[in-house]
LOGURO-478838 format. One record per residue: residue number from 1; x, y, z of N, C-alpha, C in turn; residue in one letter. Coordinates in steps of 0.2 Angstrom, whole numbers, plus 5000, padded with zeros to 4 digits. Each point is the difference from the previous one (the first is absolute). Layout:
N
NUM	X	Y	Z	X	Y	Z	X	Y	Z	A
...
END
This chain:
342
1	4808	4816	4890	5000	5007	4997	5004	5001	4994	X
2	4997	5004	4995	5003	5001	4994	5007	5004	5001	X
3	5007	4998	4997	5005	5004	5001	5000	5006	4997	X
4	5002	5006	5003	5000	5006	4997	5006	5002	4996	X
5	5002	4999	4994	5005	5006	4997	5001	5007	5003	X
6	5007	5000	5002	5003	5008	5001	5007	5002	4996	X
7	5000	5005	5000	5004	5001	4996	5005	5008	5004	X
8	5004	5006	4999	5002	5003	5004	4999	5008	4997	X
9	4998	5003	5005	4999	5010	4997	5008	5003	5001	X
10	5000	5000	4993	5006	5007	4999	4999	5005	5006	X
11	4996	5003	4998	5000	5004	5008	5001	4998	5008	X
12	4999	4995	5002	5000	4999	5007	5005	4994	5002	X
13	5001	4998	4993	5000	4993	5003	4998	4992	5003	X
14	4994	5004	5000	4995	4994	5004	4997	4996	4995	X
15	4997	4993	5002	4997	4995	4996	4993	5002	4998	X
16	5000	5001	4994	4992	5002	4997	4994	4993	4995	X
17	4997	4999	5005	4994	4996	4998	4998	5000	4994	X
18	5000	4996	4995	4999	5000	4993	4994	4995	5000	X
19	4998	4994	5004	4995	4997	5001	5003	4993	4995	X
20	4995	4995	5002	5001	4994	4996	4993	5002	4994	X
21	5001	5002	4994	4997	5001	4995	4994	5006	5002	X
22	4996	5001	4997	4996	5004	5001	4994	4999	5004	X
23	4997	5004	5005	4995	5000	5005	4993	4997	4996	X
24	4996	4997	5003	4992	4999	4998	4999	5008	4999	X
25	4996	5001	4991	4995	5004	4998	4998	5001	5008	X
26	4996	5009	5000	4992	5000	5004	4996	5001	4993	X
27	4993	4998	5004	4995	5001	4995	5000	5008	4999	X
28	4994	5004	4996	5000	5005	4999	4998	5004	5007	X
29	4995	4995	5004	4997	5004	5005	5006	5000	5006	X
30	5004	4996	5001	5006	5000	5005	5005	5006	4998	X
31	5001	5000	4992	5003	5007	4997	4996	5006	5003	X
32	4995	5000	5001	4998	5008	5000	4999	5000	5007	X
33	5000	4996	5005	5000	4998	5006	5007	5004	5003	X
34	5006	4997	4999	5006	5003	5000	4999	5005	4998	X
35	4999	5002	4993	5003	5005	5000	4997	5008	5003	X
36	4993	4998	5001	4996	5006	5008	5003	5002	5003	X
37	5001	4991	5004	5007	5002	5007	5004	5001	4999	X
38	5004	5001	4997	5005	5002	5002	5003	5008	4996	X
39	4993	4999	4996	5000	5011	4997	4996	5003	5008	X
40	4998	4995	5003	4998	5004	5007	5005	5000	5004	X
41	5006	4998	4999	5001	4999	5005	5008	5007	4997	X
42	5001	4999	4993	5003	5004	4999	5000	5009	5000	X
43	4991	4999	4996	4998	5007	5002	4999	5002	5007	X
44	5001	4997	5004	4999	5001	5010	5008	5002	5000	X
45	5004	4996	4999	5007	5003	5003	5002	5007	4995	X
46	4997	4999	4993	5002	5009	4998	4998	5004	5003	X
47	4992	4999	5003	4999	5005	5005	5001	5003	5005	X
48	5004	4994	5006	5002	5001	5005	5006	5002	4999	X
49	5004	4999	4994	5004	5004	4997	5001	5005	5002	X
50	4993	5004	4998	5000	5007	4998	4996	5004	5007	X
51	4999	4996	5002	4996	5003	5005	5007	5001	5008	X
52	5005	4996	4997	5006	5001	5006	5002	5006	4999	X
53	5001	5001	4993	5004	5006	4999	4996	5003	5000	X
54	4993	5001	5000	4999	5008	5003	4999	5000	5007	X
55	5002	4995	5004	4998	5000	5007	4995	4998	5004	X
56	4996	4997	4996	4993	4997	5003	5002	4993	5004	X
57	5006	4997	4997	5002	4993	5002	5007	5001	5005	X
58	5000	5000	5006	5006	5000	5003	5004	4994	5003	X
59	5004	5000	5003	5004	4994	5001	5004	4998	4997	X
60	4999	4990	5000	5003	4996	4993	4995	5000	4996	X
61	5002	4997	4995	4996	4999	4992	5005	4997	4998	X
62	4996	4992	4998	5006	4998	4994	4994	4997	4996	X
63	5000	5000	4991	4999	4998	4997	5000	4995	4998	X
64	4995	4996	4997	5000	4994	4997	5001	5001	4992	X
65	5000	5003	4997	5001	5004	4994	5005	4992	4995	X
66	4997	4996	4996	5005	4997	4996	4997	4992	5004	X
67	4999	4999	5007	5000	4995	5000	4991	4994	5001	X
68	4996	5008	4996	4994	4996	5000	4998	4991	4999	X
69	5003	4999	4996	4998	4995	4998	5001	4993	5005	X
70	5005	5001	5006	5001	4996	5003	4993	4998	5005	X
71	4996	5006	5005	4998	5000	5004	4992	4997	4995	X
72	4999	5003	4993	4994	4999	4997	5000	4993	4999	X
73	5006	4997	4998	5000	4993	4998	5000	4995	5004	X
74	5000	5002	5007	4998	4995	5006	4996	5000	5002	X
75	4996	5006	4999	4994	5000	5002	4995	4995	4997	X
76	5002	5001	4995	4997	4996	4993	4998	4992	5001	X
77	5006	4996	5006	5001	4996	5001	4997	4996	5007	X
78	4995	5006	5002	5001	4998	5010	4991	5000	4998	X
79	4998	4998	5007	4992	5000	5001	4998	5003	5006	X
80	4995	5002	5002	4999	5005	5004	5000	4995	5007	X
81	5004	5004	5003	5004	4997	5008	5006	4998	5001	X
82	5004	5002	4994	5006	4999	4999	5004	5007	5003	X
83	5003	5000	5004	5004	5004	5000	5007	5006	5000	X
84	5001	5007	4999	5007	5003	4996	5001	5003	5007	X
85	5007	5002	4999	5003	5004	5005	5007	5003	4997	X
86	5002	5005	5001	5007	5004	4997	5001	5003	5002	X
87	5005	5004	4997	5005	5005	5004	4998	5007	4996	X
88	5005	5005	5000	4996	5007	4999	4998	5003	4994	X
89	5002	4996	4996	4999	5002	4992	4992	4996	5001	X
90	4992	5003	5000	4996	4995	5003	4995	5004	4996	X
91	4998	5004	4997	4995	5003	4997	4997	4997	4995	X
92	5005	4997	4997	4998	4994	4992	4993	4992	5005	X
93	5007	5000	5005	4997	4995	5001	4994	4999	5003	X
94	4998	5006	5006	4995	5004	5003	4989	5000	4992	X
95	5006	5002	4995	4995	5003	4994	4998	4993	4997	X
96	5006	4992	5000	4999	4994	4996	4996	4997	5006	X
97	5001	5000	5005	4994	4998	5005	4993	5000	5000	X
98	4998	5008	4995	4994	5001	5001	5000	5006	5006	X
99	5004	5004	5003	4997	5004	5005	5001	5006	4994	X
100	4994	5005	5003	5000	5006	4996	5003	5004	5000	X
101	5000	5004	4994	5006	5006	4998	4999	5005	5006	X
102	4993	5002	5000	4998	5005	5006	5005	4998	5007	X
103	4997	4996	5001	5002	4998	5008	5010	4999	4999	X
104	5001	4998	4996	5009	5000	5000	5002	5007	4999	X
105	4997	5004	4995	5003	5007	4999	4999	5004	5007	X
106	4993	5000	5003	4999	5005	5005	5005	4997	5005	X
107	5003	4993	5000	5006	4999	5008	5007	5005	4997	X
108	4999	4999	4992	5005	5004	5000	5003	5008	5001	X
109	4993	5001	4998	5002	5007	5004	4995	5003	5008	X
110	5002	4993	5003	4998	5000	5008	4994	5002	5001	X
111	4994	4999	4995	4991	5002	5003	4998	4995	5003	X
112	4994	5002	5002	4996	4994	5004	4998	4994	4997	X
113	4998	5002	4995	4997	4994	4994	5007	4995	4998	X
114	5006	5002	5002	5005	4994	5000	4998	4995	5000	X
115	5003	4995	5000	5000	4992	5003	5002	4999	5005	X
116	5003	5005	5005	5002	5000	5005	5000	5006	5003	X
117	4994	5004	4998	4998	5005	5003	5003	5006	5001	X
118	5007	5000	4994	5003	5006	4998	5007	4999	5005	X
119	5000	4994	5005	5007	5000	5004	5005	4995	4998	X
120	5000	4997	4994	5003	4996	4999	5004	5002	4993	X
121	4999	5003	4996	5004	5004	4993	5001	4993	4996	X
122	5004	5001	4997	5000	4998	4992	5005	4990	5002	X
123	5001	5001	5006	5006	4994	5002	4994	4995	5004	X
124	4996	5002	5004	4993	4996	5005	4994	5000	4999	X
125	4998	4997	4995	4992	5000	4998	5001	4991	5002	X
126	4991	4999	5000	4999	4993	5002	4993	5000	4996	X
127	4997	4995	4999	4994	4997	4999	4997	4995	5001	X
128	4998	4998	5007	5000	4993	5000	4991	4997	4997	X
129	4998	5003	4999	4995	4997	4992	5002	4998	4996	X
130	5006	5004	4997	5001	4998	4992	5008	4995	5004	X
131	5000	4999	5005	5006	4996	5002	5007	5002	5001	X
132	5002	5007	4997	5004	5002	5001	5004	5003	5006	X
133	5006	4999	5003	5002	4999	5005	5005	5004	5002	X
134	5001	5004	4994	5004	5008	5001	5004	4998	4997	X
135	5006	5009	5000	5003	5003	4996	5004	4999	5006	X
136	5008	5000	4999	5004	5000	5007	5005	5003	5000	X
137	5004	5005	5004	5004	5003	4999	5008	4998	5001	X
138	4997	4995	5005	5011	4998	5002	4999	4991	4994	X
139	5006	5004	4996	5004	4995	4995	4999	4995	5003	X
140	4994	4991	4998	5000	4992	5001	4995	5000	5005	X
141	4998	5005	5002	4996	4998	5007	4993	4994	4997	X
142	4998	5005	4993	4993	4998	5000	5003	4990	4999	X
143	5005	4999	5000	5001	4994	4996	4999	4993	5006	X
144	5001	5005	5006	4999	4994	5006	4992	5000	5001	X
145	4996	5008	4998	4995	4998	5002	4994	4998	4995	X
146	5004	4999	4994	4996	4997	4995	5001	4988	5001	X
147	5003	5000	5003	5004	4993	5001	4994	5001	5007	X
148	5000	5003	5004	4994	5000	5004	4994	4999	5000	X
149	4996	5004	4994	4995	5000	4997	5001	4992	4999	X
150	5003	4997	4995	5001	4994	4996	5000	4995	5006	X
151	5000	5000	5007	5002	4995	5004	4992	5001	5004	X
152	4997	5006	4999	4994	5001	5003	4995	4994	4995	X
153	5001	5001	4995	4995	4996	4997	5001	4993	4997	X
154	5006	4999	5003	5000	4992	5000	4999	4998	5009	X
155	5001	5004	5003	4997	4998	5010	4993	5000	4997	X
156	4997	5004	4995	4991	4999	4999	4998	4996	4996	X
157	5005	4997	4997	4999	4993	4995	4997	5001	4993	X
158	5001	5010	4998	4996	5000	4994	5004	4999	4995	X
159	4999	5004	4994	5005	4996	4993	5002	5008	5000	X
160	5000	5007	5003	5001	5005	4997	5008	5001	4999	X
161	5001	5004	4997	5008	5002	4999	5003	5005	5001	X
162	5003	5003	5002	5004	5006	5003	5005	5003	4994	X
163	5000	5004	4999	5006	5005	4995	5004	5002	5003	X
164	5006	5000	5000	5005	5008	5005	5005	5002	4995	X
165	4998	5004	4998	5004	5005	4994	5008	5003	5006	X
166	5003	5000	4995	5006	5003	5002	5006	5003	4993	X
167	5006	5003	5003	5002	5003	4993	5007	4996	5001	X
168	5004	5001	4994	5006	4998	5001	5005	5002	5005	X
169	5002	5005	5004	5000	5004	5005	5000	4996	5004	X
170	4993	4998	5004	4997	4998	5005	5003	4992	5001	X
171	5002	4997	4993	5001	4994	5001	5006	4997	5002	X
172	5003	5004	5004	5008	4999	5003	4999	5003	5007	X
173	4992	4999	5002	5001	5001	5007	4999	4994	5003	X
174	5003	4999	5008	4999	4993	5002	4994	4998	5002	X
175	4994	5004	5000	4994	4996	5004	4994	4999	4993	X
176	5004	5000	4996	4997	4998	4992	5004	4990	5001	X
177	5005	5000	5002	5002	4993	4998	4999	4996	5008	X
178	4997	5005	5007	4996	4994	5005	4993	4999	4997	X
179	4998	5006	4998	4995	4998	4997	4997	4993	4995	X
180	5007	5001	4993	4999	4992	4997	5001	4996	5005	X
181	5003	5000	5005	5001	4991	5002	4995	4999	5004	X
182	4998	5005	5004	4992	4997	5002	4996	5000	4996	X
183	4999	5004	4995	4994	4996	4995	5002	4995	4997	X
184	5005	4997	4998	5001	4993	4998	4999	4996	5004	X
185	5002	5002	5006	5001	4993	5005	4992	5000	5003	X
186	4995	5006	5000	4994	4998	5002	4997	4998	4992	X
187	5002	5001	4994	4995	4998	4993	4996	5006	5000	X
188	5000	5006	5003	4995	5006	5000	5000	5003	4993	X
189	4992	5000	4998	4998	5004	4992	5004	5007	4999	X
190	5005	5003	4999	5000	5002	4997	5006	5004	4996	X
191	4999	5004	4993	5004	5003	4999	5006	5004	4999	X
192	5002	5000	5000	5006	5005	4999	5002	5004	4994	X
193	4997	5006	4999	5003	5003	4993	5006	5005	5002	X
194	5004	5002	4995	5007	5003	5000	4997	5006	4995	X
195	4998	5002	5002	5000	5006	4993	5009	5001	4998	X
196	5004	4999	4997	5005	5001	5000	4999	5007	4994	X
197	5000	5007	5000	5001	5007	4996	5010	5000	5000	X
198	5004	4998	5002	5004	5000	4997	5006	5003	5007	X
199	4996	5005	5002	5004	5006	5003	5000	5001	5007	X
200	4993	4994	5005	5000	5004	5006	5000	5007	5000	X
201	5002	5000	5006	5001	5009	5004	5002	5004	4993	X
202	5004	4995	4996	5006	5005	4996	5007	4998	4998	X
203	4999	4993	5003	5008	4997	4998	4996	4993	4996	X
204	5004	4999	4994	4997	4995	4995	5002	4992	5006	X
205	4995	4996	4996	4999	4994	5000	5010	4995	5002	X
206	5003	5003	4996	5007	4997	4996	5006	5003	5006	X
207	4997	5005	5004	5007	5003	5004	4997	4998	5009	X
208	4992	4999	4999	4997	4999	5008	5000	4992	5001	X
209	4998	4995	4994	5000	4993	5003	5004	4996	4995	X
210	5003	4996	5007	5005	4993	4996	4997	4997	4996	X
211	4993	4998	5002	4996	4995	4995	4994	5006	4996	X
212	4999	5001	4995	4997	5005	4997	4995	4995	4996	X
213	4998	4994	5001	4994	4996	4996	4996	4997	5007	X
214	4998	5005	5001	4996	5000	5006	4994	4993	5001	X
215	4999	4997	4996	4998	4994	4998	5003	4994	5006	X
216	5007	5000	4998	5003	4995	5006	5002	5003	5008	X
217	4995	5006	5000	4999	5000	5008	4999	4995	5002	X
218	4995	4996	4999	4996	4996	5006	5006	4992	4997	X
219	5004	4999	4998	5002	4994	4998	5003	4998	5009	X
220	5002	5003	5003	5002	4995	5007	4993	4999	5003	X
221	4996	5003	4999	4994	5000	5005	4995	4993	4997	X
222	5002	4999	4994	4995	4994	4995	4995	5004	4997	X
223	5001	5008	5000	4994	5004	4998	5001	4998	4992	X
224	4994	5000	4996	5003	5001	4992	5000	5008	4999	X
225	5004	5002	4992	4996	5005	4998	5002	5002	4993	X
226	4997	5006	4999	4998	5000	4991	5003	5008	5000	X
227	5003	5001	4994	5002	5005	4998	4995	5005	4993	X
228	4995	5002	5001	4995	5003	4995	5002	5007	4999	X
229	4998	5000	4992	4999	5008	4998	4994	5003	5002	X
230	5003	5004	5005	4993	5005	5004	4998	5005	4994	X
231	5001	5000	4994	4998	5005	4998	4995	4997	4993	X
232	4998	4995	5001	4995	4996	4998	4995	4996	5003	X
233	4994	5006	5000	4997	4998	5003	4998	4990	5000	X
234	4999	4999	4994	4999	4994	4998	5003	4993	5006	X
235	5007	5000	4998	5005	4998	5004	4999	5000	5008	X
236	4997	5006	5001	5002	5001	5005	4993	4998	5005	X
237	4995	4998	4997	4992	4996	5002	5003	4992	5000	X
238	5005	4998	4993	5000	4994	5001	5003	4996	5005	X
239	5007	5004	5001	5005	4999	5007	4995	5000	5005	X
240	4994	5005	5002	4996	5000	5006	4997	4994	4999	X
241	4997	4998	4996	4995	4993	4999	5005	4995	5003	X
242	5008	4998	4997	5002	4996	5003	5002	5000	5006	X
243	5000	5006	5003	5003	5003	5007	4993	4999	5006	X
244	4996	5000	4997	4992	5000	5006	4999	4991	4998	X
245	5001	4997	4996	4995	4995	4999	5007	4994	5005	X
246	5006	5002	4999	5005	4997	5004	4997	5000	5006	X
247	5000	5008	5003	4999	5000	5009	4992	4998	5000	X
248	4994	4999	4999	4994	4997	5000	5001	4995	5001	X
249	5005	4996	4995	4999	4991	5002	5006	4998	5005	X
250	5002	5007	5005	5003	5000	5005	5007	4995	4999	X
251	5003	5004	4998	5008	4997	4998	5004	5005	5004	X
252	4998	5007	5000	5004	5006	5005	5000	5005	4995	X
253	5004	5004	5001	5000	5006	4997	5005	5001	4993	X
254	4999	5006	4998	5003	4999	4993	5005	5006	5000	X
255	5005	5003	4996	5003	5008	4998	4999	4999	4992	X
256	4997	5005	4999	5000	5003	4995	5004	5007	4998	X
257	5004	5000	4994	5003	5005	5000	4998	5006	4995	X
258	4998	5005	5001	4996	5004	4993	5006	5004	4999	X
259	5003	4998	4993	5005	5006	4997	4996	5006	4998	X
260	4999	5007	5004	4999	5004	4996	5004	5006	5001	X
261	4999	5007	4999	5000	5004	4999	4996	5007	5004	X
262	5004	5003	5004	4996	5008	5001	5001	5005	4998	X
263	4995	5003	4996	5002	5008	4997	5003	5006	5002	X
264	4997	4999	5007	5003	5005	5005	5004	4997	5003	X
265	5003	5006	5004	5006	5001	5006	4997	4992	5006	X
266	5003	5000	5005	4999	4993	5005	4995	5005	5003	X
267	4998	5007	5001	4994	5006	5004	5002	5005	4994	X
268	4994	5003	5004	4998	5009	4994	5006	5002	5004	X
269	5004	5002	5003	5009	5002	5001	5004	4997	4998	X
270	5000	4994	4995	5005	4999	4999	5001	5003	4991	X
271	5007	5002	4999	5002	5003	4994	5000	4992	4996	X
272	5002	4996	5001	5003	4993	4997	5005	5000	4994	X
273	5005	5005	5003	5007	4999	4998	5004	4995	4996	X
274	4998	4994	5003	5004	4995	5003	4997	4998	4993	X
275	4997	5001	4994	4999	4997	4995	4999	5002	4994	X
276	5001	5002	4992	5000	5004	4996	4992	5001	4997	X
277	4997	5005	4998	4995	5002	4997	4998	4994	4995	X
278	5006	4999	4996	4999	4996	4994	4998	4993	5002	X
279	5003	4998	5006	4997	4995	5001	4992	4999	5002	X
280	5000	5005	5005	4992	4999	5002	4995	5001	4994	X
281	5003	5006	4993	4994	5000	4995	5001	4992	4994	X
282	5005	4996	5001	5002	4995	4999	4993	4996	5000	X
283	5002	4997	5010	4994	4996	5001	4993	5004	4998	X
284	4999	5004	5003	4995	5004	4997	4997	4999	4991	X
285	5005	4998	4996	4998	5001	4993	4998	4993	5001	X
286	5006	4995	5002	5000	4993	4997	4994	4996	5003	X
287	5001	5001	5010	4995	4996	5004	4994	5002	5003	X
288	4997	5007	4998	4996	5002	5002	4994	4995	5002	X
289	4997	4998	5007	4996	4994	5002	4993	5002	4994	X
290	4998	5006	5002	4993	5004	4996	5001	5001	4994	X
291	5004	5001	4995	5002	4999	4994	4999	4995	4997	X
292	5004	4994	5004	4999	4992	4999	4992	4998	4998	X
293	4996	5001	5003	4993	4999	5002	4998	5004	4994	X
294	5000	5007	4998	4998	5003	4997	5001	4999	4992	X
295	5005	4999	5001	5002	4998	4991	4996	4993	4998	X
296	4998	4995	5005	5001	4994	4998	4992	5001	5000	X
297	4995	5004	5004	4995	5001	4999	4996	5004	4993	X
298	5007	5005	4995	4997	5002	4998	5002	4996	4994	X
299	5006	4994	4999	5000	4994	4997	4993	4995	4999	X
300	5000	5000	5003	4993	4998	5003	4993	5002	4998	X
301	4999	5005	4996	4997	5005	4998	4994	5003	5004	X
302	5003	5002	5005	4996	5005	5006	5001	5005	4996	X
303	4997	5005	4998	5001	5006	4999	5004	5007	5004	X
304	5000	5003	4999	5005	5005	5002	4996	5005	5005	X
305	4995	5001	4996	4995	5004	5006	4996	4996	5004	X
306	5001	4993	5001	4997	4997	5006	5005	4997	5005	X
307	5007	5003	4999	5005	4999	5002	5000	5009	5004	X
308	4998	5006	4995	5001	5006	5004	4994	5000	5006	X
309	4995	4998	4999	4994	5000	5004	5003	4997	5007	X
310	5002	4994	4999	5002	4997	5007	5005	5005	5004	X
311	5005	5004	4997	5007	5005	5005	4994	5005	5000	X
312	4995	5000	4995	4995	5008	5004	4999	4998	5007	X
313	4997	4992	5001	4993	5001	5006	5007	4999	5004	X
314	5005	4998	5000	5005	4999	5006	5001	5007	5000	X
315	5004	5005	4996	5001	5005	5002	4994	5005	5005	X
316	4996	4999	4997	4992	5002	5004	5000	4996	5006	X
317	5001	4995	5002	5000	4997	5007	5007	5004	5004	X
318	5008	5001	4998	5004	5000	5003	4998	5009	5001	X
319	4998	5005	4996	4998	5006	5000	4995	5004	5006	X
320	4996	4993	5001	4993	4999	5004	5004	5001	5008	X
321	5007	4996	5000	5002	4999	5006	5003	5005	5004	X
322	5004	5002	4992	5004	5006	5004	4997	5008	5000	X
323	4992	5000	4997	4996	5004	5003	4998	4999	5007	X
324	4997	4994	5003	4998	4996	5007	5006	5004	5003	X
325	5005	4998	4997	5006	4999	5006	5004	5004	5003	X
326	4997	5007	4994	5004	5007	5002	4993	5004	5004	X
327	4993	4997	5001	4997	5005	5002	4996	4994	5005	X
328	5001	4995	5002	4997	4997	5007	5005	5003	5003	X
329	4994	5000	5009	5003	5002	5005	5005	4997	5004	X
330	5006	5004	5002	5004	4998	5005	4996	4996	5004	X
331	5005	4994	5003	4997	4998	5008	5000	5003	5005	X
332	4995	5000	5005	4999	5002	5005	5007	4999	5006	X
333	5002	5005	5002	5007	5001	5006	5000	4993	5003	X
334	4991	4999	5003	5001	4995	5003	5001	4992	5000	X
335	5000	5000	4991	5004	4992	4997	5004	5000	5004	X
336	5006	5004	5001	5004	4998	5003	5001	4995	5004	X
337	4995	4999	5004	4997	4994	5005	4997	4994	5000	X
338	4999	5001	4993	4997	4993	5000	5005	4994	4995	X
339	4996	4995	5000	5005	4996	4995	5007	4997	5004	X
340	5002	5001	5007	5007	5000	5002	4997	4992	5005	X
341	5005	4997	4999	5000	4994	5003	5004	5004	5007	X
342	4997	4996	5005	5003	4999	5006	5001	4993	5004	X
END
């Protein structure tokens, strides 16, 4: 594996991915590929955005707002039977899957046409179609059962591969590190991404862990792993090529770590204090994932209005949902009964 240059953020203190030289170009059609999903996936959280504050959205909510690019750039990477699973920040990922805006909006504000039938909210959607394996609410859990995915499909002797998204936060829980040692010690395909946003709950990277280059997690387990700019899309497809073609020829699993950024609070309740304005419009100016893409498209000499066409039909898809979403029907009293393992 190519070594990664890092270097350290004034602000946190943490080690920030610079990459060993510049990512593989995409072609024009991978450009405008990217850039759809993940204006889909932005334009859906402005929505859900706005649909919390007036109340149509209750519970938790938390944003993906800033860290498109990670979830759009692995997908880019995977084939169909490949499997994702994460924790509650899940609506980006939910939308790079391929599930629809409809059926994610309506779970949001609990109708029938959910993903889960309007009982599950913004934290428990699944789709096992598109392979998705849910959104999860208790911090690391999804991470044992994304390592179980990965162990199902080597007992069936396929070549498929397993994602388990996690955050920085979550990576200082212990059944994140039984997990490495039984997938090393079985070779199980898959895995491990770190979204590392800087802040968890709310406490930066630099005050909550010893080791803050999350890359040398897995170094007692023999895990390898690679420090990328999540906020390039480019980079962030080419780490996944290395990271799937590794557990394919069955070597074991891999960590990936996406440096990115979230716009918003850790949920729609959090004020996010713990950080200064000028910072977030900082990265916002400098690292914007969709800006990235944009600029280099319209370098590229894509035009301007065939760049506004594509945020029309996505705003028109997410607008579509949160019409579906506020005027489908409640579920019936008697869901209540179904779906329940005994």
């Amino acid at each position: 594996m190519a070594a990664t240059k890092k270097s350290v953020t004034k602000e946190t203190g943490q080690e920030k991915a610079s990459g060993a030289g510049s990512p593989p170009d995409f072609t024009r059609e991978q450009e405008l590929r990217a850039l759809r999903d993940m204006l889909l996936i932005r334009r859906f959280e402005e929505k859900a955005g706005q649909l919390y504050g007036m109340g149509a959205i209750g519970g938790f909510c938390h944003l993906y707002i800033g860290q498109e690019a990670i979830v759009v750039g692995m997908q880019m990477a995977l084939k169909q039977g490949d499997q994702v699973i994460t924790g509650y920040r899940d609506h980006g990922h939910m939308l790079a899957c391929g599930m629809e805006a409809n059926g994610v909006m309506a779970e949001l504000t609990g109708r029938q046409g959910g993903y889960s039938k309007g009982k599950g909210g913004s934290m428990h959607m699944f789709s096992k179609e598109k392979n998705f394996f849910g959104g999860h609410g208790i911090v690391g859990a999804q991470v044992s059962l994304g390592t179980g995915l990965a162990f199902a499909n080597r007992y069936r002797g396929n070549d498929f591969v397993s994602l388990a998204y996690f955050g920085d936060g979550a990576s200082n829980q212990g059944q994140v590190y039984e997990s490495f040692n039984m997938a090393e010690l079985w070779k199980l395909p898959v895995i491990y991404i770190i979204e590392n946003n800087r802040y968890a709950m709310g406490t930066s990277v630099s005050r909550a862990s010893a080791q803050t280059d999350f890359s040398k997690r897995g170094i007692s387990f023999n895990i390898p792993g690679e420090q990328i700019d999540g906020m390039d899309v480019r980079a962030v497809k080419a780490a996944g090529d290395r990271a799937v073609a590794w557990c394919r020829a069955g070597k074991g699993p891999f960590i990936l770590v996406m440096q990115t950024y979230r716009y918003r609070g850790h949920s729609m309740s959090d004020p996010a204090k713990y950080r200064t304005r000028e910072e977030v419009d900082k990265v916002r100016h400098d690292q914007d994932p969709i800006e990235q893409v944009r600029n280099r498209l319209l370098a590229a000499k894509v035009s301007e209005q065939e760049l506004k066409a594509i945020d029309a039909e996505v705003r028109e898809i997410v607008n579509a949902s949160a019409d579906f979403a506020q005027n489908d029907p409640e579920p019936d009293a008697s869901e209540l009964y179904t779906d329940i393992y005994r």
